[in-house]
C-alpha positions, 0 to 999 in steps of 0.5 A: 823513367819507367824504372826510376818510376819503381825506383824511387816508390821503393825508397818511399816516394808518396805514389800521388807524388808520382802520379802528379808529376806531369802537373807538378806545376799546378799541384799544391803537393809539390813544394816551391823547391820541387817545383823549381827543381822538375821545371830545370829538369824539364827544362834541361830535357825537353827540345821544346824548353830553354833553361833562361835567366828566370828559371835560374833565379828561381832555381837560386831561391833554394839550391846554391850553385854546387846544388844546382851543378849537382842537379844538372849532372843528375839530369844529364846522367839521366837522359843519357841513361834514356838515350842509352836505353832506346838505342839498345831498344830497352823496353819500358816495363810498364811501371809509369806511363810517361806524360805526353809532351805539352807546350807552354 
């Protein structure tokens, strides 16, 4: 997260985009599409979250199937690459300061 954080500011993400995310839900700067998009991430992500019928009907108003299969590998590939990281005890670097998990 922290080095995607740097990342993807280099490739023109506004920063309060960035700084909004752990309330993407209740941010008017997230699109419907994002929205739906971030919750399957953090839905697929998080042990305290399921990916159920209705955040897949809400994934479906804007990604076909082949988008959302692509979404899945992308999220996959990237909680990988942070298990993968924390095993080698690879440190953050400070670029983003990863939200403290909630309960919904």
């Amino acid at each position: 997260m922290d080095l995607n954080s740097f990342l993807v500011l280099g490739r023109g993400l506004a920063g309060d985009k960035l700084s909004e995310l752990a309330n993407f839900e209740d941010s008017p700067i997230f699109s419907a599409r994002e929205k739906a998009a971030l919750a399957y991430a953090e839905a697929a992500t998080r042990s305290d979250r399921r990916v159920d019928e209705g955040l897949i009907r809400r994934l479906r108003k804007h990604f076909d199937d082949q988008a959302i299969v692509e979404l899945a590998a992308l999220i996959a590939y990237q909680n990988m690459s942070s298990k993968f990281n924390a095993a080698l005890g690879v440190p953050a670097h400070g670029f983003c300061a990863a939200p403290a998990p909630t309960r919904r």
